[in-house]
Structure formats: C-alpha cells, structure tokens
N, C-alpha and C positions, 0 to 999 in steps of 0.2 A: 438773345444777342450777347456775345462777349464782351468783358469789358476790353475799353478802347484809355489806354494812357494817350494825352496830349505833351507835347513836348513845347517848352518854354524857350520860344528862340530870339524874341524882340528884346531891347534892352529894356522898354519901361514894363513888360513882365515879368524879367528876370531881377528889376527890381521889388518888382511886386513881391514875389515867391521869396525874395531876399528877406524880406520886410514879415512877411507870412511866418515863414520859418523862423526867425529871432523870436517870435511868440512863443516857440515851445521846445522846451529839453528834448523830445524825441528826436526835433531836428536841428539841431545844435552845430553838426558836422557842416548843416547848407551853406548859412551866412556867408564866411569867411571865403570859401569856396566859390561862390555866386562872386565875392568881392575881385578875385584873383582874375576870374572870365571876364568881370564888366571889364576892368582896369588895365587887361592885360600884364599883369604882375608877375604872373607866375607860367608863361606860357608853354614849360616843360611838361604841365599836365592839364590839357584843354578839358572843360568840363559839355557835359549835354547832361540836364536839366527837365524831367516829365513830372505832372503832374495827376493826378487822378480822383474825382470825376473831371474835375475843372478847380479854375484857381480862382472863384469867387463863394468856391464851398468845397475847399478841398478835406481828402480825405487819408490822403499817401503821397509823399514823395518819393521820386527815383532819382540819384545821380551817377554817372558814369563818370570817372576819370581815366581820359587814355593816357598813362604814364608815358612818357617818353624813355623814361631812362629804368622802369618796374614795372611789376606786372600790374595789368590795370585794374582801379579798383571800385567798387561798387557800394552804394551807401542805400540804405532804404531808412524810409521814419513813414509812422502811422501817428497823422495831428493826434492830440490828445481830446478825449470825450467823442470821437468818431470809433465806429464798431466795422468791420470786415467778414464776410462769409468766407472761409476759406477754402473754397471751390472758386469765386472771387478772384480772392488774392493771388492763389495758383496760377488763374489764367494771366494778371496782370504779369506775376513775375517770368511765365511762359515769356508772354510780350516782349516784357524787359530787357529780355537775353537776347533774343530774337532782334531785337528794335537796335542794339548795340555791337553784338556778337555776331549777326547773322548767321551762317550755317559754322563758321570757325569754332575749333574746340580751342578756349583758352582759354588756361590758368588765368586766376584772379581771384581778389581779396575782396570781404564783402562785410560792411559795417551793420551793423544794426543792432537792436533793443534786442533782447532773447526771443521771444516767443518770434517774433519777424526771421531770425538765423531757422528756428525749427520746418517753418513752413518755404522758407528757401531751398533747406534739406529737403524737401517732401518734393521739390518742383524739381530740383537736380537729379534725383535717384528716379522720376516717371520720365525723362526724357533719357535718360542714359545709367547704367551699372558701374559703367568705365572711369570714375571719378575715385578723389578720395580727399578727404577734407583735414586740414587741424584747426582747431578750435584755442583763443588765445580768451579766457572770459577776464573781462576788465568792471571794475566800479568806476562810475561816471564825476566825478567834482564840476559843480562850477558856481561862481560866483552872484547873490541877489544883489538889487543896484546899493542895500547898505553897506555891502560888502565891498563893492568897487570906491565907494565913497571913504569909505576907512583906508582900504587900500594908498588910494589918490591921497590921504591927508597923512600916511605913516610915512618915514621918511624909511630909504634905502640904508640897511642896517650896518653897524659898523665893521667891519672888518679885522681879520687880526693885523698886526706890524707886519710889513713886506707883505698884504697879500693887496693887490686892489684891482677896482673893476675894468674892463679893456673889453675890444668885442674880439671874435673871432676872426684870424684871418684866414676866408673864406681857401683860396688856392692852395695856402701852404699846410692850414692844420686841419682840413675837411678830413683827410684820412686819422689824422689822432684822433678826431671826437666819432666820426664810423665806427674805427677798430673797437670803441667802447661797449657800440648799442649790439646788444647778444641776438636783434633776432635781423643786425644787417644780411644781408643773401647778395647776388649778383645784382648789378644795377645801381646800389645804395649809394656807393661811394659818390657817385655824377648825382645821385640824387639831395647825398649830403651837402656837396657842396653849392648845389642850385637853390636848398633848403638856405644857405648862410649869405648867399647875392643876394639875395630877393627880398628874405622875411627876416623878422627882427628876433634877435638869438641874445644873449647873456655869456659871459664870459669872467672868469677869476683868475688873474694870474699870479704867479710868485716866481721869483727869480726870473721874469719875462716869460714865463711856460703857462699855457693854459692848465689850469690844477680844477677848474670845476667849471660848468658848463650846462647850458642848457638852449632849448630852438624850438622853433613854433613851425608843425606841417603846416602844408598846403591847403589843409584843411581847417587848419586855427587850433589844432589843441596843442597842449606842450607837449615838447617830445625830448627824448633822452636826457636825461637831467643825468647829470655825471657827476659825482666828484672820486678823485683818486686817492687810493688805500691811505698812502702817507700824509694828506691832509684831511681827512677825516673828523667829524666830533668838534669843528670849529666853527659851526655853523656855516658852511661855503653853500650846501645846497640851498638851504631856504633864502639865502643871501640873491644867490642866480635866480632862483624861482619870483623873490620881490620885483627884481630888478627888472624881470620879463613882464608880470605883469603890469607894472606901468608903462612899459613899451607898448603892450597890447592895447591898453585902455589910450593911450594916449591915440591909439588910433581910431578907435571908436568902434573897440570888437571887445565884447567877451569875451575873459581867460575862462579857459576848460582845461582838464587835463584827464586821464584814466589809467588807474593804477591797474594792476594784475590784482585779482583775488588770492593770490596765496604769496602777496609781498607783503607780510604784516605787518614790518614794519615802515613802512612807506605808508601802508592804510592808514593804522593807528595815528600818524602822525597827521594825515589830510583828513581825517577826523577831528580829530582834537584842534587842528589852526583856525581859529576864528575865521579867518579871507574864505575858506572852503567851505560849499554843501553839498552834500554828496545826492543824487538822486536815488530816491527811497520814490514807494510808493505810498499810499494813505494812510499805512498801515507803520511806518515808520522802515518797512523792509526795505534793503539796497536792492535796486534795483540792478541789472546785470546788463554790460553790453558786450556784443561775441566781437574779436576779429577773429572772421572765417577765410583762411585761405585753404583754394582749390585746386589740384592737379591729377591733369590727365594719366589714369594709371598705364 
C-alpha cells in the first residue's frame, strides 16, 4: 500500500502539529505559519498543513502556501531521529503535489533541509522533463531559550545622533524597502507591503527617511535586512535586527533567520553574535537549507 499523507484541518490539530513542530529546527518554518492560519493574520497566504504517518508519531511534515500576490510555496521537514525509505518519501511527495497542485503545472518555491530538496528533485524530474529549477542554499540561525533570555534582558542598542527607531510606513515606502531585496520578481511589491500591515518589521530613520530596515515573512524568519551605502559601518543593521527580535519574542515565537552561503560576511558575523546558532549537525557541520524555486520550461 502507498503511503497516505493526513491533512491537518481542525483547529485543536493544527495546534497540535503547531506545538509538534516548535520541537524541532527541521521544522522551524511550521509554527509561525500554523500561527498566521489559526489567527487569521496573514490571510494573503492561506496555509494547508499534512502530516505523515500521523500526528501522534509523526514522521514528515508538508505545508502549502497559496500565495495570493506569489508564486505558491512549499515547505517539507523530516522530525528529527525519524529515518524515511526513499521509495517512501517519493510517493508521499508524488501525493503532495498531487493533493495541492492537482493536474496544474505550476511554478513554485519549496523550503527544505538539503537531502529533502534532492529527493524532491528525484520526484519532479519522474513525473515530468519539462521543469527547471534554481537553487538559493542558505545556513539556518536560530536562537536556544538562553539566547532569547539574553536577548529579552539586552537593551535596544544606541544609535548614532539624528539616527532613531520609527517603523515602516507600510503604503508609502513598501516600494523603497522592495526595490532593495535583489531576488523581489513580480507580485513582491503587494507582498512587501502585506509583509509590513500584518507582521512586525524594524525600521532606522535619519532625516525622516528609512536608512535601514528590516521584516519578518509569513513564515517567521527575518527577511531583508537592509541598510543603505551612505549609512553603513554604524551599526544600523544589528541595531534593526535587535529591535525585531524583541518584537518577535514579545510575541511568543522564535527569531530565525537564513543567510546565503556565499554572503561571508553576513555569515561570519551571525556566527560570531552570541543571540545566534547556526544549525550544524553532530558533527559541528552547518547544516544547509535549499530555496528551490521551479518553472515551467
């Protein structure tokens, strides 16, 4: 018999699977995510939620996001200390597609651990030729609860003269913090700014102008952290980056965030910050997560 994914549609399971997933760094993208669907928060991008075998011994989660305003995106995690046959897996991720996609061919972005992108690759290329993928591979940070507790007791660091904190306003400068992030594509801009209604975002101005920046996806990690050429070297990012994470905690979600692999110096630095851990395996290695987005050749 094939395997069969359950789908998580009641609110006291989708707290469950909430609850399940804060357990483990593989699934780190669920939580915040699950939080947006219970609460209604984020309703640009409805989420559907499977579980596999079941959610009293699970072994894999799947989540769907139907973007409203992007292309929809797709998140896998394998619990940790659970093993997969990848004959298995295939079929589940068959499913997946299948359970989400139906017979439609369409573009979409797909989260996961590395070895989980490879065997997605393997299920994409035996159902179709006609695809073709880019690969974005990021290092994973996130914070242990001493780390949140340090966090909560540092105060929000001082600023230079004329520069101070303000938040983002959402309708008028969604496009200046967009135009910034290098991989926005069509749809962004409406996504930026539903990104700055909804979720809690960081902001530095000087002369009244947003000079550094930073916002939390739909999914809870940080996202686009900006600061601009001419204010540089004054500490403005780590400054946003502080400032977000007590907005986060104060909500009662863990800060994550994921750097690109070949941004050394953005790595080096979220290495060396005490507030950061980066996900290594046992072995002290960093572990890798892909974004894989897909399109119809």
């Amino acid at each position: 018999m094939k395997a069969t994914l359950i789908e998580i549609t009641t609110r006291e399971n989708l707290r469950r699977a909430q609850a399940q997933c804060s357990r483990h760094i593989s699934a780190i993208y669920f939580p915040f995510s699950i939080h947006t669907q219970l609460e209604e928060s984020f309703p640009e991008s409805p989420v559907r939620v499977f579980v596999y075998p079941n959610l009293s011994h699970p072994k894999m989660f799947f989540m769907y996001k139907n973007n409203e305003y992007i292309k929809p995106t797709l998140a896998l995690a394998q619990v940790s200390g659970t093993s997969m046959n990848r004959l298995e897996l295939i079929d589940l991720l068959h499913e997946f597609r299948t359970r989400v996609f139906g017979a439609k061919r369409q573009p979409h972005l797909v989260i996961a651990e590395e070895h989980l992108i490879k065997m997605y690759g393997v299920a994409m290329r035996m159902s179709s030729t006609d695809w073709t993928n880019n690969d974005l591979r990021l290092s994973l940070f996130y914070m242990t609860e001493t780390q949140k507790n340090l966090a909560l007791s540092t105060p929000l660091p001082n600023v230079p003269k004329g520069y101070y904190y303000d938040e983002i306003e959402p309708t008028e400068e969604a496009e200046t913090v967009n135009n910034t992030w290098k991989h926005a594509g069509a749809g962004d801009l409406e996504q930026t700014m539903a990104k700055l209604l909804r979720l809690p975002s960081s902001c530095i101005r000087f002369n009244g102008k947003p000079v550094a920046f930073e916002m939390i996806d739909p999914a809870g990690f940080f996202n686009n952290q900006y600061v601009f050429e001419d204010h540089r070297r004054k500490g403005l990012g780590n400054a946003v980056e502080m400032d977000l994470i007590h907005k986060t905690l104060s909500l009662g979600f863990s800060p994550f965030k994921t750097v690109a692999k070949d941004n050394k110096i953005v790595l080096d630095a979220s290495v060396a910050n005490k507030l950061w851990t980066m996900w290594s395996d046992e072995d002290g290695n960093a572990k890798t997560v892909v974004f894989q987005t897909w399109h119809c050749v």
